[in-house]
Structures are given as C-alpha cells and as structure tokens.
C-alpha positions in Angstrom: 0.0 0.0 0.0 1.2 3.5 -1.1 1.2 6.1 1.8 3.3 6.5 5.4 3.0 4.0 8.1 3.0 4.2 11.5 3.2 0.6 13.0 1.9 0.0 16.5 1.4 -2.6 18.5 -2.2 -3.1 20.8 -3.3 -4.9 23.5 -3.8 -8.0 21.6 -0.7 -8.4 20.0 -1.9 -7.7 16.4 0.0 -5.5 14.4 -2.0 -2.2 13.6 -1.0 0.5 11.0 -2.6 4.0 10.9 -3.0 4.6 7.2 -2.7 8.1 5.9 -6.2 9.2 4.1 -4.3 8.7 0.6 -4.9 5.1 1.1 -8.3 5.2 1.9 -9.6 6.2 -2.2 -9.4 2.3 -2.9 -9.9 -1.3 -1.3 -9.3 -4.9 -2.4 -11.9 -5.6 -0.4 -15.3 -5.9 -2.4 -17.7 -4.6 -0.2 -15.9 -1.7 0.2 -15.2 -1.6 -3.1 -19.1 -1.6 -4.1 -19.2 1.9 -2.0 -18.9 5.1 -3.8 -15.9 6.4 -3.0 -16.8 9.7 -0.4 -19.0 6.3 1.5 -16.1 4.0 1.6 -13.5 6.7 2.9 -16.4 7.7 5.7 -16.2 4.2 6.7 -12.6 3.7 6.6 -11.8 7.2 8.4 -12.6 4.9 11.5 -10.8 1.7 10.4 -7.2 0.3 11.0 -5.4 -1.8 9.0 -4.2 -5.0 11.2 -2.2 -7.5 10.3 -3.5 -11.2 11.2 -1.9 -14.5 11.6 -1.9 -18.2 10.7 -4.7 -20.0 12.8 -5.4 -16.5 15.3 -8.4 -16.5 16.8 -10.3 -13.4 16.0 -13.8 -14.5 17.9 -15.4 -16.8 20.1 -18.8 -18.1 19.9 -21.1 -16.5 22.3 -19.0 -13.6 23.5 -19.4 -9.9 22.4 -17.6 -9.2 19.5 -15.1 -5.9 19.8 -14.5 -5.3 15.9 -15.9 -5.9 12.3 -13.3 -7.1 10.1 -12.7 -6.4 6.4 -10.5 -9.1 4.6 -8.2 -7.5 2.3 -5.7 -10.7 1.6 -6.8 -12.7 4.9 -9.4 -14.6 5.1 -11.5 -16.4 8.0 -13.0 -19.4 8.8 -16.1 -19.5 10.6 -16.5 -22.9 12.7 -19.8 -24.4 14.9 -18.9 -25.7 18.0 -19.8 -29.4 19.1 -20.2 -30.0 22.9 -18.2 -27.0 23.6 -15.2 -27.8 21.1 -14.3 -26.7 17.6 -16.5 -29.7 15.1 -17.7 -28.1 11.9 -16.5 -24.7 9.2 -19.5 -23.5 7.8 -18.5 -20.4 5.8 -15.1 -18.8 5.1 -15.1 -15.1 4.5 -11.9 -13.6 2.4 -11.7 -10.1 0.6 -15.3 -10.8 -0.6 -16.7 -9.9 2.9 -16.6 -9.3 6.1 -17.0 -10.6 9.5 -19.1 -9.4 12.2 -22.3 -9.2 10.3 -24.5 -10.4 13.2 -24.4 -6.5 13.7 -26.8 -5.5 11.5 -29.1 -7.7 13.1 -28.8 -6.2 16.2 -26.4 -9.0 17.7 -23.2 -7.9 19.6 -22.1 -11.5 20.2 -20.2 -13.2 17.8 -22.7 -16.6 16.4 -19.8 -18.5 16.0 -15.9 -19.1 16.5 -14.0 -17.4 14.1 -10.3 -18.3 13.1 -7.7 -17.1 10.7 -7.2 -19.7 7.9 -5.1 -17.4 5.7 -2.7 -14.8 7.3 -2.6 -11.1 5.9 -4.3 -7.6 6.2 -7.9 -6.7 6.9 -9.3 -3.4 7.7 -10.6 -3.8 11.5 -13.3 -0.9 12.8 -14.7 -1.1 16.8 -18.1 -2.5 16.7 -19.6 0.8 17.6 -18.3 2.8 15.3 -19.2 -0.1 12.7 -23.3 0.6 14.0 -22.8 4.0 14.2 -21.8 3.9 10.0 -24.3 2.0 9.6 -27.4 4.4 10.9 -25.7 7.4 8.7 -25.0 5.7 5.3 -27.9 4.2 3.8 -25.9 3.0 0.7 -23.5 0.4 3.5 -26.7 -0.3 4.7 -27.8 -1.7 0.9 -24.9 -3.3 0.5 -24.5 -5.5 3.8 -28.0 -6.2 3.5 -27.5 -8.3 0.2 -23.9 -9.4 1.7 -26.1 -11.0 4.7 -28.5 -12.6 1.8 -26.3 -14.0 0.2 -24.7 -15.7 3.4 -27.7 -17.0 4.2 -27.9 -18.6 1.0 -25.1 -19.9 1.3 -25.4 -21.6 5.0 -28.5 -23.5 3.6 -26.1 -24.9 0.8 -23.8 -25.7 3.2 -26.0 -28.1 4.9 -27.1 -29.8 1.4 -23.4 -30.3 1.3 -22.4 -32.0 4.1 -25.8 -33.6 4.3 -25.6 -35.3 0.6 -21.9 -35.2 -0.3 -19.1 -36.9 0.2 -15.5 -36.1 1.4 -13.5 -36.0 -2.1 -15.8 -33.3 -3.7 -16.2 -31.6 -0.6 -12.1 -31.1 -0.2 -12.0 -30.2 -3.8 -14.6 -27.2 -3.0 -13.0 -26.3 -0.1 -9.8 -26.2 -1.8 -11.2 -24.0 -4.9 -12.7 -21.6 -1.9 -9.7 -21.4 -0.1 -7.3 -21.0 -3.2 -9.8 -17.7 -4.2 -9.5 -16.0 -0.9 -5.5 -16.9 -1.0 -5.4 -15.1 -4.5 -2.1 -17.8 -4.9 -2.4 -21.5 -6.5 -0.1 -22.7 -3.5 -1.5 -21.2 0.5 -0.4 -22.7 4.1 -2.5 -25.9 5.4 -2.6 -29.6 7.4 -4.3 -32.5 7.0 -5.0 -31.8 10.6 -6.5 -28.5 10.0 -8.6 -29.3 7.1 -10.1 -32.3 9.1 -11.0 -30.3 11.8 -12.7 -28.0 9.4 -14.9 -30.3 6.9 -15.5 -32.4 10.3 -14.1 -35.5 9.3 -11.4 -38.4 10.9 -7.9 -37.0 9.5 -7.5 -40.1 7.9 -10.5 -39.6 5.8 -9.1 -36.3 4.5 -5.4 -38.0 3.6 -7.5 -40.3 1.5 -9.0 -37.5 -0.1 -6.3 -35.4 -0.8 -4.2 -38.2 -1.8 -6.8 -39.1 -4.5 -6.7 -35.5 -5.9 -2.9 -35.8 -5.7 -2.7 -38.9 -7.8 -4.8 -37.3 -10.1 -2.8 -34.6 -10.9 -5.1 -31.7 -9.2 -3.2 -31.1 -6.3 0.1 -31.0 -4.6 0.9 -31.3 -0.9 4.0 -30.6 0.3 5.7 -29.4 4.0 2.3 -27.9 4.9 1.7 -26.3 1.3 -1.2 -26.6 -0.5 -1.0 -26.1 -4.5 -3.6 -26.3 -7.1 -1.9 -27.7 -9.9 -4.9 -27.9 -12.4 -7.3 -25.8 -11.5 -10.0 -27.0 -13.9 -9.3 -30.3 -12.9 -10.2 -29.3 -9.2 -13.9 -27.7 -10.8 -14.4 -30.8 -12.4 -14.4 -33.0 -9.4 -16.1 -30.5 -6.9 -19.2 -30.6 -5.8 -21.7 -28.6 -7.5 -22.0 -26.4 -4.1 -18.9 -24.3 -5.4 -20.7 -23.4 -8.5 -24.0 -22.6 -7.0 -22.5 -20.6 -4.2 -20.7 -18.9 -6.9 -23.5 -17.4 -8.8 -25.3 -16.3 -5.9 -22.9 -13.8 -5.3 -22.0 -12.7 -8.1 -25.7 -12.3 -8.8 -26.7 -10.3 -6.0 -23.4 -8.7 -5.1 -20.4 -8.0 -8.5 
C-alpha cells in the first residue's frame, strides 16, 4: 500500500497500522469496493489496518464481538462448536466480505468461532463505530444487507453439502474456496487442520487429498497446498462451489 506508516502494536498483539487518508480512495476488499468512493472513505476514516496471523483466533462463539473485520488478503473461517469444542466450518469469508455481520441484526455476540485460515491484512473498525456507519449511510446499509443474503444462501447450501456429499468433492470445493481467498495457487495448510474444518477423521481427508494428488489436481508438500490444475479441481467438486458462486455474483459484482 502506497502512503506513510506508522506501525503499532495493541493490547492484543496484532500488528495495527494508521494509514494516511491517501490510502483510503481504494480497497481490495469488495464490499468496500461496491461503495462510492466519499462512503467508503467515511467508513474507513474509522478503520485500522491489522495485520492477522496463521490460525489467530479473532472470535469466540457466544462472546461480544469488539471489531468488524474487512479481509483484504486474509481470510476467516467460521466454525460451529460441538459440545463446547471446535466440530464443523460453515463459511469462510476472504476479501469478498466481512466478518461481524450479526451486527446489523442487532447482535453484539459473535454466532460462532471465528479463526484465521489465511494470514494477511484486513481493515478492523470497533463494533460501535461499525453501528454508528451503519445508521448514517444508507448505501453500507444496501450493500450489507444483500452481503447477509447471500450468506444465508449460502449456510442453507452448506447443509445440502455435508448432508448429501461426500468427502473427495467436498475437499475439492473447499480447496477452490480457499485458493480464491488466497489469491495464490499454492497457500499454508494440514491434514489436521482441514479435518478439523470439513468435520471429518484425518484419515478420511489423507485419502481424499491423496486421491486428488494422484490425479494430478493437487500438490501437498511441507504444509503447502497447490492447485496444480485448477479446472481439474472444478471438475471434481461438488456442485455447491458453482451454485455458491453465482449467488454472489448475482446479488453482489
């Protein structure tokens, strides 16, 4: 990014840079990018730009959420809880939305626990200055409000998925998800880590991913993921990626 920085660090150990206002004319993040510019500057004239790492826990489920967070190249994972402990990812939010979202609905805790999947920046703005943005711009308001259709949408895919669909095109949808909000063909991962996210026995996903790898898809290497044919990958997803796809770009490019 263009512009000085002032690097600080805060209570939580995230690193925060104050951005000058040069910076704020443009966004890689699409909802902010939707705004005109003089309603995305309003908004980001509150924001910092924080700098998040591997696996970070940004939220817990249940407990009021400080901050609404705007991916730029991070991205999150959103994961149910299971008797108290981390079972199920039913969304991932990169530079094509936010997190915090419950806010608009009037809910200051955070529905579920939320984890950084893929390290980098995101613009971060305190939860009451977030509302407060929200009463005086009606054009964030028309743009959340389809972002928070389109998630609902997409939850109630979700559960066709893991309902009907079984682990190797699931991992191959996940992958093509993940590899979008990485913008990069190779991005950090485990076997551990994505069986604790598609809520499946490890050994289920080394199967899986071991099938894609023979095939040519993928390749695994020292905790890198890289998506070696990407149409490949499309071709044995399941037809969740596609559909969750067009409902975005339908109601929100």
């Amino acid at each position: 990014m263009d512009g000085a920085l002032d690097g600080t660090r805060v209570d939580d150990s995230r690193q925060v840079f104050n951005l000058t206002k040069v910076c704020m004319t443009s966004s890689a993040n699409h909802l902010l990018h939707l705004l005109t510019r003089k309603d995305r500057d309003r908004l980001l004239s509150d924001c910092q730009s924080v700098d998040l790492k591997l696996a970070e826990v940004i939220c817990e489920s249940g407990e009021r959420m400080r901050y609404v967070y705007f991916p730029e190249d991070c991205f999150f994972s959103y994961v149910a809880l299971n008797e108290g402990k981390p079972s199920l990812e039913i969304g991932m939010v990169g530079s094509e939305g936010m997190l915090g979202e419950q806010l608009m609905l009037g809910e200051l805790a955070a529905p579920f626990h939320a984890v950084v999947q893929g390290p980098g920046l995101a613009w971060r703005i305190r939860s009451d200055a977030f509302l407060r943005q929200l009463r005086e711009s009606q054009p964030l308001q028309r743009v959340l409000k389809r972002y928070l259709h389109v998630r609902l949408l997409q939850l109630g895919q979700l559960a066709v998925c893991v309902h009907f669909h079984q682990v190797n095109p699931r991992l191959a949808r996940w992958l093509l998800m993940s590899q979008d909000r990485a913008h990069a063909d190779s991005f950090h991962m485990t076997h551990e880590f994505m069986a604790y996210l598609l809520g499946v026995r490890r050994v289920g996903i080394t199967k899986a991913a071991g099938s894609l790898q023979r095939d040519g898809l993928i390749e695994y290497h020292h905790g890198f993921m890289s998506v070696r044919d990407r149409p490949g990958l499309e071709a044995a997803a399941c037809s969740c990626y596609a559909r969750d796809t067009e409902v975005y770009d339908r109601l929100l490019r």
